[in-house]
N, C-alpha and C positions, 0 to 999 in steps of 0.2 A: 504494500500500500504506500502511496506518494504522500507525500508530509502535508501538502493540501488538501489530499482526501480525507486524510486523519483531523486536521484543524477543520474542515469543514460540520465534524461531528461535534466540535465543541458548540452550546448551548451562546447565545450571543447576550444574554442575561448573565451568566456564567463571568464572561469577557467582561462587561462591564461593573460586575460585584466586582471582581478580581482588582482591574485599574481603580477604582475607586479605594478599596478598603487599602493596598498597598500604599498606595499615592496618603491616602488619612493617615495612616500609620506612620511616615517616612517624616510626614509633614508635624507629625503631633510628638515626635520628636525620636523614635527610635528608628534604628539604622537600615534602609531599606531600600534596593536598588529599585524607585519609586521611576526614574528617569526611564530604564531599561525596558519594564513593563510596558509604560507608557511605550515607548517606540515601535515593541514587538507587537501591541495592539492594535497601535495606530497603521502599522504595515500588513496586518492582519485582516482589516477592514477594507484593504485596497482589493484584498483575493476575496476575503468571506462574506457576499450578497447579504447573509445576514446581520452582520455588523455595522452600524450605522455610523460614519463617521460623527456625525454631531453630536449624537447621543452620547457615543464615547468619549467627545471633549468636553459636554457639560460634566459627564461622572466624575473626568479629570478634574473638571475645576470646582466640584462640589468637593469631592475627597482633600482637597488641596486647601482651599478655605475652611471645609469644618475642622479638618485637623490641626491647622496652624490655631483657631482658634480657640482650639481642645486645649493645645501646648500653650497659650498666650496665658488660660484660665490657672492653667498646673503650675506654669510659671511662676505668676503673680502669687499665689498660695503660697509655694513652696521654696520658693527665693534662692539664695544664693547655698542653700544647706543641700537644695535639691541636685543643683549643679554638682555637689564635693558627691555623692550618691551616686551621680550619673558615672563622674569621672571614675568612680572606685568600681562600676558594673562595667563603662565600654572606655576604657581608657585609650584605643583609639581613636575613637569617636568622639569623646567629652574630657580630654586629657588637658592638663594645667595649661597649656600651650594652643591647644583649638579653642579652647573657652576664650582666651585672654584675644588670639589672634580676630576673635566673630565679635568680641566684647568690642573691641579699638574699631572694628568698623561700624556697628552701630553709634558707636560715640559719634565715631566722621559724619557718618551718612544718615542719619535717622532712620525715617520712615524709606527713606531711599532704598537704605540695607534691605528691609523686610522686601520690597518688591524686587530687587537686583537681587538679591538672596536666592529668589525662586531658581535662579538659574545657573546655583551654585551647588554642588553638591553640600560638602561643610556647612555653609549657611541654611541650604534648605532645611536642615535636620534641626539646626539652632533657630533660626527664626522667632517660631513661635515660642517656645519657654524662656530664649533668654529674652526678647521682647517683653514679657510677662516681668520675670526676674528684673529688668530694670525700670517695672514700671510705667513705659513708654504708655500714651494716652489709647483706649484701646479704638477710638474713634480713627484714630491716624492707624493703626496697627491695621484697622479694619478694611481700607480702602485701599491700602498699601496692599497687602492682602490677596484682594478680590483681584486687582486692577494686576497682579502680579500673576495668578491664577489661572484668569481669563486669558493673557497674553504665551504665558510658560504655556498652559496644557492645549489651550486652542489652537497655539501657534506650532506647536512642537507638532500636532494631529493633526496640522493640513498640510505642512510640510511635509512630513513623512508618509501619508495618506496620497498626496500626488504624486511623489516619487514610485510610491507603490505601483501607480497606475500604469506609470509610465513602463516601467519595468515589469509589466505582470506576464509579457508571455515568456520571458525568463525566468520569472517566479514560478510558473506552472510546471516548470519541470528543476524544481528546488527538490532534490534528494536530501536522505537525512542526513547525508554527509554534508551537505551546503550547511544545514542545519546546524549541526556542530559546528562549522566553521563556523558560522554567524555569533553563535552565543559565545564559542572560544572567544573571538574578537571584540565581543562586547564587554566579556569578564575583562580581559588584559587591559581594556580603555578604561575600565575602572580603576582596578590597581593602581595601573600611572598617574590616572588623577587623584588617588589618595596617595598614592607615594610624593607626588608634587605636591599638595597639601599640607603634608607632614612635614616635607624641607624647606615651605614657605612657613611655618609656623613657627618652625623650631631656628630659624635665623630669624625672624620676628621677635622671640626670645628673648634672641643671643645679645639681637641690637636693644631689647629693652632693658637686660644685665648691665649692659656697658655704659648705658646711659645713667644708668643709679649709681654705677661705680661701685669702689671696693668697701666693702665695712668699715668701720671708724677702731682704728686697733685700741683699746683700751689702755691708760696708762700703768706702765708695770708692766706688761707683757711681755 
């Protein structure tokens, strides 16, 4: 059986729970390749008659909104105690150095952060609880938000959605070996981008160490 005949069995309700509760989840603050989904949906919908592209980017941008806004509520609650929690469960993820790096750009950028955030992975995940966490007005959170939402999942799902199109009589004879290629290459584009992450965070760091300078040596020492 062809990987189209196979995807064509999936349920397009199914598709759309799926993009949705990932995309909430990724968004409300735990770690989830919320991007990826979306893509393989949105390219999904180009082959699968029964997948509605619109439909699949309002789910996007519902799951993306109510989640940031799950994470803005958890935040606010939970504050800066929550973050030291996070950091001791996903220290990839919420490690002294990502928190600090997501922190300094909200500082810069406000409400900016929260909507340019959507299209960050690191940020995406931070958004909404440290939004929360520092308070930010949730009226500004809220439009930043939506306005980020609608742009990220709409835009991501018509883009990819026409590409699909274009490329569908190549996609019709996508074997499961394309298959794998496709998600191998999608994993590896992640990695790199948390590996570059990681090295913009931790010279973020390095340059905020240097700035504070050495300790004050006590006298008698």
């Amino acid at each position: 059986m062809h990987v189209q005949e196979w995807l064509d069995t999936i349920p397009a309700v199914a598709i759309y729970a799926l993009v949705a509760g990932v995309i909430g989840l990724e968004s409300l603050g735990i770690p989830l390749p919320g991007e990826i989904v979306l893509v393989s949906a949105a390219l999904l919908s180009s082959q699968h008659g029964d997948v509605n592209p619109v439909v699949l980017g309002v789910c996007a941008t519902a799951g993306a909104v109510i989640g940031d806004s799950i994470g803005y509520a958890i935040g606010r609650k939970g504050g800066r105690p929550l973050l030291a929690k996070l950091g001791a469960k996903f220290p990839r993820h919420f490690g002294p150095a990502h928190v600090a790096t997501a922190e300094r750009s909200f500082e810069k950028w406000g409400m900016w952060a929260v909507f340019f955030g959507r299209f960050i992975a690191l940020l995406r995940i931070f958004a909404g609880p440290l939004a929360g966490v520092l308070h930010m007005p949730y009226w500004k959170f809220l439009i930043a938000n939506f306005l980020g939402g609608v742009v990220w999942a709409g835009g991501t799902t018509a883009v990819i959605y026409y590409i699909g199109v274009v490329a569908e009589d190549w996609l019709k004879r996508f074997s499961y070996l394309g298959l794998g290629a496709a998600v191998l290459i999608g994993i590896a584009s992640m990695l790199i981008v948390k590996r570059k992450a990681t090295k913009a965070a931790a010279k973020a760091e390095a340059a905020a160490e240097a700035e504070s300078g050495p300790e004050p040596v006590a006298a008698g020492e």
